[in-house]
N, C-alpha and C positions, 0 to 999 in steps of 0.2 A: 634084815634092815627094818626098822623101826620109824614111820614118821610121823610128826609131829605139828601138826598148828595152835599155838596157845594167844593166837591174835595179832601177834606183832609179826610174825613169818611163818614159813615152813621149817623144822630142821630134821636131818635125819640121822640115826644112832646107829650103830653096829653091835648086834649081841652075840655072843662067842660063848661057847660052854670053854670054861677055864681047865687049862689043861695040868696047872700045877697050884701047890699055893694052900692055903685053906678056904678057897673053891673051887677046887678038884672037882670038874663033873659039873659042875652048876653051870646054869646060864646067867650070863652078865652083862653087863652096858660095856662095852670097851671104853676104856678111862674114868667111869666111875666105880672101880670094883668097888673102894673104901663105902660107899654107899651100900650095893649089891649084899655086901659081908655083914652090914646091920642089920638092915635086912632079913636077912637068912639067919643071923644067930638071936635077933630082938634085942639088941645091946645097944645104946648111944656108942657116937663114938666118942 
């Protein structure tokens, strides 16, 4: 678990190593892989 104050609250994130997918093995934000996967490859999406 991940938390977070950027001023206007607290939130906090769940990171999960992916267990399928192409990020197998990585760790990632739960519901932002699409983020996570730029990321780790250097691609826009």
């Amino acid at each position: 678990m991940l938390y977070a104050d950027d001023g206007t609250g607290e939130r906090l994130h769940t990171v999960v190593t992916a267990a399928h997918g192409p990020l197998r093995g990585r760790r990632v934000v739960a519901g932002r892989e699409w983020e996570c996967e730029t990321y780790y490859t250097g691609r826009a999406a």
